[in-house]
C-alpha atoms as one frame of an Amber mdcrd trajectory, in Angstrom:
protein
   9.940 -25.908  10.888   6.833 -27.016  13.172   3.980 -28.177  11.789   1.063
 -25.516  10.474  -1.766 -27.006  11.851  -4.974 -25.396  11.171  -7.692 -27.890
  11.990  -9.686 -26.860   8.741  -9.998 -23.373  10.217 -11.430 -21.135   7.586
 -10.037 -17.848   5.726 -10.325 -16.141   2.479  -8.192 -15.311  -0.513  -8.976
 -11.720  -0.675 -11.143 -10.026  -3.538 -14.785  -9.244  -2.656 -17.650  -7.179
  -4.489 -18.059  -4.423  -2.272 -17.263  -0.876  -2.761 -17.786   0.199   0.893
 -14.519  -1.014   2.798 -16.314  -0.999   6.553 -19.339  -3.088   4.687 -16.807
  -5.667   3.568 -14.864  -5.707   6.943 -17.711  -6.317   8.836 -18.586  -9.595
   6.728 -15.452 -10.694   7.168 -15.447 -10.247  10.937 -18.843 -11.791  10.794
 -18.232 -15.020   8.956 -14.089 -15.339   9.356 -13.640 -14.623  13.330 -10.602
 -16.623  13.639  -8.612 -16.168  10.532  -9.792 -12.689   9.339  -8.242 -11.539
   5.753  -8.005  -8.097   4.738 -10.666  -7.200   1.354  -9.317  -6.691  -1.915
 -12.399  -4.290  -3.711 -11.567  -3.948  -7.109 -14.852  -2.812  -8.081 -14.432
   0.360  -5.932 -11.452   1.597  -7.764  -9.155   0.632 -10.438  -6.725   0.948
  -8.382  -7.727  -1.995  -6.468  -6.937  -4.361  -9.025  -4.646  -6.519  -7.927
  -2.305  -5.837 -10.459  -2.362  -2.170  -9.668  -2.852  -2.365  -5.998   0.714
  -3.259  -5.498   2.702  -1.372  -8.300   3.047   2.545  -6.850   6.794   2.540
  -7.135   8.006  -0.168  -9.504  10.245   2.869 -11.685   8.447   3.732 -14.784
   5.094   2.369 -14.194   1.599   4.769 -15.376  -1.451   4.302 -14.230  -4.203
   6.155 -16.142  -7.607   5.689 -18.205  -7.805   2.039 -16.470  -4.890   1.053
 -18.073  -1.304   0.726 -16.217   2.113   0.021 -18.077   5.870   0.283 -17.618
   7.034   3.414 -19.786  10.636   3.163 -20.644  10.843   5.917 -22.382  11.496
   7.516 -19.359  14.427   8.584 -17.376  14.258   6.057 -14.019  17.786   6.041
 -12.985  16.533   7.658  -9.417  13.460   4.911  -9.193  15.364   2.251 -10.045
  18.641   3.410  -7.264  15.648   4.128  -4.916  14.305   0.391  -5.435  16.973
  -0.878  -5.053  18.311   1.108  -1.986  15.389   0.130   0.188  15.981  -3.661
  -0.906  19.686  -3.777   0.316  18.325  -1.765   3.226  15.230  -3.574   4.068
  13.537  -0.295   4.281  10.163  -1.671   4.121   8.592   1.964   5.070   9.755
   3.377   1.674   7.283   1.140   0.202   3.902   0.982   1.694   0.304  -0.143
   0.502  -0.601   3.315  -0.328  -4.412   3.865   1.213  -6.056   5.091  -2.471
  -4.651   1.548  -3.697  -5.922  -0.628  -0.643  -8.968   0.926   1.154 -10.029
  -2.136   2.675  -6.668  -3.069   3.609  -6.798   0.149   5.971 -10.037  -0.203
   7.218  -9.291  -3.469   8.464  -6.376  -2.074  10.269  -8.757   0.304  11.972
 -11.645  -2.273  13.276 -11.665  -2.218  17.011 -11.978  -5.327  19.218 -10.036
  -7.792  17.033  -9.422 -10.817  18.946  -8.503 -13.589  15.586  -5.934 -16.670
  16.430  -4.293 -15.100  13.037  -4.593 -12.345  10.429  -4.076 -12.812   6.479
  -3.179 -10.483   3.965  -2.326 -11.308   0.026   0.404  -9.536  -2.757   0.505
 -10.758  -6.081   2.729 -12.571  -7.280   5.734 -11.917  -9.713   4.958 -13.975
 -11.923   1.450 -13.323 -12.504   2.306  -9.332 -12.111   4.979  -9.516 -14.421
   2.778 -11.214 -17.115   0.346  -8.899 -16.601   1.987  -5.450 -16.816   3.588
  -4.713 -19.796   6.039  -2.061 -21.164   4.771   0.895 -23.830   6.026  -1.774
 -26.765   2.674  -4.168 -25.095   5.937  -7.092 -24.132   5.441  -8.189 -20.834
   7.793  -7.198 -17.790   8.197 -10.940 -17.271  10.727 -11.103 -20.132  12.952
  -8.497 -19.203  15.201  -9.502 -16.807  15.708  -6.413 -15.009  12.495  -5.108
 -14.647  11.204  -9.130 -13.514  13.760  -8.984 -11.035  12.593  -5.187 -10.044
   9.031  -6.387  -9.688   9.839  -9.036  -7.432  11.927  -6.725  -5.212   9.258
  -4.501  -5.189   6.441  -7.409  -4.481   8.530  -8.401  -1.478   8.956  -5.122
   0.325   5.283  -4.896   0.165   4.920  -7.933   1.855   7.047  -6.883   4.038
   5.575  -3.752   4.981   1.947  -5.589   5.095   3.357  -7.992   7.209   4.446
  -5.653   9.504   1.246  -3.599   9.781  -0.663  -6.994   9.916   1.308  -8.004
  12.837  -0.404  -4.942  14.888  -3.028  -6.742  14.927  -2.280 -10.045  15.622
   1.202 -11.162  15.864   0.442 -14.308  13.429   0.209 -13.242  10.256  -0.149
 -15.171   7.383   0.700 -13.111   3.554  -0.497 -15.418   0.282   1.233 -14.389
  -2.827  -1.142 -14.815  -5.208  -0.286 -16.193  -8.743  -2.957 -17.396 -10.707
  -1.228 -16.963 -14.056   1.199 -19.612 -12.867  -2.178 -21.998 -14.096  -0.076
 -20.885 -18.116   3.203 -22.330 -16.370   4.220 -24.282 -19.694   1.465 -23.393
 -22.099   2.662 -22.607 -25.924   1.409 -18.733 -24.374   4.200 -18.646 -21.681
   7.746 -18.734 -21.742   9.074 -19.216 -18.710  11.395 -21.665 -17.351  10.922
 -23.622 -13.730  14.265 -21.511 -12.607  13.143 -18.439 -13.115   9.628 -18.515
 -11.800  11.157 -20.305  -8.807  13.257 -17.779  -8.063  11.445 -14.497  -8.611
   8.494 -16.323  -6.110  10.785 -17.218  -3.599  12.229 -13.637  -3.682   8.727
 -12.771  -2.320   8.576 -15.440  -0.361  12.012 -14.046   1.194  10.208 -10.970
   2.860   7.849 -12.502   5.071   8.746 -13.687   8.530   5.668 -15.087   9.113
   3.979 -18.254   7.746   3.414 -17.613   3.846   1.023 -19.235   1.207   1.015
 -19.615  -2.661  -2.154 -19.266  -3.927  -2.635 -20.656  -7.606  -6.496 -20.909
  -9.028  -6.166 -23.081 -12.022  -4.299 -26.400 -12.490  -0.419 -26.288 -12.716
   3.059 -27.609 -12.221   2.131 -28.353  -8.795   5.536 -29.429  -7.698   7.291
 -26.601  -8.933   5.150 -24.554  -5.892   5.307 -27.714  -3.130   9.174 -27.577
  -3.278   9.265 -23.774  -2.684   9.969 -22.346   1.007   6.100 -21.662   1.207
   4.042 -22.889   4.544   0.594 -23.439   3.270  -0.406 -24.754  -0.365  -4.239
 -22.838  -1.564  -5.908 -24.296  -4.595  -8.946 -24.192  -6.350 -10.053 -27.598
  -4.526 -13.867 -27.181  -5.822 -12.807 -27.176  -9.755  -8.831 -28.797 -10.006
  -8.987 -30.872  -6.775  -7.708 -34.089  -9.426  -4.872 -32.006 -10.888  -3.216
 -32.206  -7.614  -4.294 -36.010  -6.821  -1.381 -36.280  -9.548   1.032 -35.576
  -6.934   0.289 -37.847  -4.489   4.195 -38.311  -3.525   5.109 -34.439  -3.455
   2.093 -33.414  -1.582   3.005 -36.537   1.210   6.291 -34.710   1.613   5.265
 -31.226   1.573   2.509 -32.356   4.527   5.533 -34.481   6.612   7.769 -31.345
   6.411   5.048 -29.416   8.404   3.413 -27.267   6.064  -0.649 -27.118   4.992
  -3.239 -27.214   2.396  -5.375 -24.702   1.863  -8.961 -26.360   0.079 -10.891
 -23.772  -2.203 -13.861 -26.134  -1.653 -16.664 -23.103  -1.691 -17.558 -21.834
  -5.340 -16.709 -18.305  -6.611 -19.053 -18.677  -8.740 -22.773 -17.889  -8.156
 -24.580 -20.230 -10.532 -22.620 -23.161  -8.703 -22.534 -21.447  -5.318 -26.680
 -21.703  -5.882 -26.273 -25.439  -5.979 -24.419 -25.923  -2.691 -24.933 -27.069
   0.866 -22.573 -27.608   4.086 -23.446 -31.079   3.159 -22.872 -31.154  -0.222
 -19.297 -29.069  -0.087 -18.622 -31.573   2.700 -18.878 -34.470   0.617 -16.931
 -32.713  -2.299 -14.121 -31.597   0.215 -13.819 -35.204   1.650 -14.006 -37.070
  -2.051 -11.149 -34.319  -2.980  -8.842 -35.634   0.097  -9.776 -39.361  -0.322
  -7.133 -39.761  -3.284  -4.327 -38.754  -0.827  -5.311 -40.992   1.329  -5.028
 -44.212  -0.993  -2.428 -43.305  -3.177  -0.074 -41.619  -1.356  -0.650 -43.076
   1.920  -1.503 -39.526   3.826  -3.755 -40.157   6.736  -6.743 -38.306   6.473
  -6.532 -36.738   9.868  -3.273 -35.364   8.921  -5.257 -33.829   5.935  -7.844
 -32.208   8.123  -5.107 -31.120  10.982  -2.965 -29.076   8.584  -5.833 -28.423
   6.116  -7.537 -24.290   6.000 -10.689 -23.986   4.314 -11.109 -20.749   1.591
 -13.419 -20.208  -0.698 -11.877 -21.243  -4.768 -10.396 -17.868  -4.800 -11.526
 -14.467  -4.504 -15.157 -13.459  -4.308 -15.739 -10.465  -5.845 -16.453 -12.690
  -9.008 -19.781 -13.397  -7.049 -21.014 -10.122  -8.174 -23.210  -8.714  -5.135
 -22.538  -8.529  -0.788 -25.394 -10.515  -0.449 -24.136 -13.416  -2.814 -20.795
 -13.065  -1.101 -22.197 -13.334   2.592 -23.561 -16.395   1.475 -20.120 -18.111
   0.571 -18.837 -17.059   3.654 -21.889 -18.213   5.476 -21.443 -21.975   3.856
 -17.235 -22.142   4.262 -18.217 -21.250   8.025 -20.840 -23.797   8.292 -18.274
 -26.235   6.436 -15.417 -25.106   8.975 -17.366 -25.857  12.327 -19.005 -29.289
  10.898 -16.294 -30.277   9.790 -14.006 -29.696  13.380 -17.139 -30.854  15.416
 -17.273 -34.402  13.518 -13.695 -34.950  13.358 -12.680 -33.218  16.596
């Protein structure tokens, strides 16, 4: 594998507030020139949410009144031999980001004049999906092994697809799989063993061809995800940058095998977003490296060369366009101080 170098480049991890999908694009185009990521806008449909936005056929699934579920009281012999069909096949096209589900994924596809050293686009994870979506008895898919495994199937044929319609655009793509539930990954509320959450992410991870990213928000097993096949690491480096210092060892490896950091060093939150500067988010990403540096003997150029900068995680939380310009605005700022002063 060669080494993901970045340079502290900066990206996003997908969610914003709008509900007009050119409005967000053109932020993104504005702020993110080099890495542009496709917007997730839950607040313009349900159907956004990112545990919906990827679940048109998983067999049995309903999605009504804001609610979505697996309903096994149905018959879904011919979903489940259709699922399963295009996964033996690798018939991505059977299973596409359907436009009602990702508006701003299409209008991104659309913008003219695109010129980015790489494109990102983001599926959620199977973990975090299969926590989230549960059957008509309210038991989450997670626990049943055939379903699990379904949802991870059907996870990594929409990467797949994305991938694919990503690379029209650029042809380096880069597709996060998003789990922040994997932040419960041995809490009393989750039972799920390293094996199987290993393997149902790396199932995902399977589909793209590309260079691939976990993204987890909250603090974690962190070397459960540094020894998957992933390329780049994102974490909430503005909240849980000392949950990773842990790990001073596995993240030395993960970095000398080639593969990169991403830093969530800008706030999704507006009351601490209001608080921030390029300087002060400069200092904060720096102190967050510095333990990697001393403990596990990382160099801090390596650090910056195969480091991305995002914002914590997704943005929508941020609640209006003009409070979300403004994170952009700062993790650009951040970006090209940072790659002026360090080269």
């Amino acid at each position: 594998m060669s080494i993901v170098e970045f340079n502290c480049l900066s990206t996003m991890i997908g969610s914003m507030p709008h509900t007009d999908p050119k409005a967000a694009c053109a932020q993104i185009t504005r702020y993110l020139k080099d890495i542009p990521a496709w917007p997730q806008l839950p607040r313009r449909s349900f159907l956004e949410n990112m545990y919906v936005q990827y679940s048109p056929g998983l067999p049995g699934v309903v999605v009504e009144n804001e609610k979505i579920f697996v309903d096994r009281s149905q018959n879904n012999d011919s979903a489940i031999e259709k699922l399963y069909a295009a996964y033996v096949d690798n018939d991505i096209d059977k299973f596409p980001v359907e436009p009602s589900y990702a508006a701003g994924l299409y209008a991104f596809l659309e913008l003219p004049n695109l010129n980015p050293l790489a494109v990102k686009g983001q599926v959620t994870g199977p973990v975090s999906f299969g926590l989230t979506v549960c059957d008509n008895n309210k038991r989450p898919i997670l626990y049943d092994d055939v379903f699990s495994d379904m949802a991870a199937k059907l996870l990594r044929l929409k990467a797949s697809w994305q991938e694919k319609r990503l690379g029209e655009v650029c042809p380096k793509t880069i597709i996060f799989v998003d789990e922040p539930y994997m932040s419960s990954f041995g809490s009393a509320y989750v039972s799920l063993s390293k094996e199987k959450a290993t393997t149902l992410i790396e199932e995902v991870l399977g589909g793209i061809g590309g260079l691939k990213g976990i993204h987890c928000c909250g603090n974690t097993d962190w070397p459960i995800l540094l020894g998957t096949s992933t390329d780049i690491l994102s974490f909430d480096a503005y909240n849980y940058a000392e949950s990773l210092t842990l790990y001073p060892v596995e993240v030395k490896k993960f970095l000398d095998r080639g593969s990169a950091i991403a830093w969530g060093i800008v706030p999704n939150n507006a009351e601490a977003l209001a608080k921030e500067s390029v300087a002060s988010l400069q200092d904060r990403l720096e102190e967050a490296m510095a333990p990697f540096t001393r403990r596990g003997g990382i160099p801090f150029k390596q650090l910056l060369r195969q480091g991305l900068l995002t914002p914590s995680c997704g943005i929508a939380t941020l609640g209006t366009e003009e409070v979300a310009a403004h994170a952009l605005e700062l993790l650009a700022e951040l970006s090209k101080k940072i790659r002026k002063r360090y080269g």
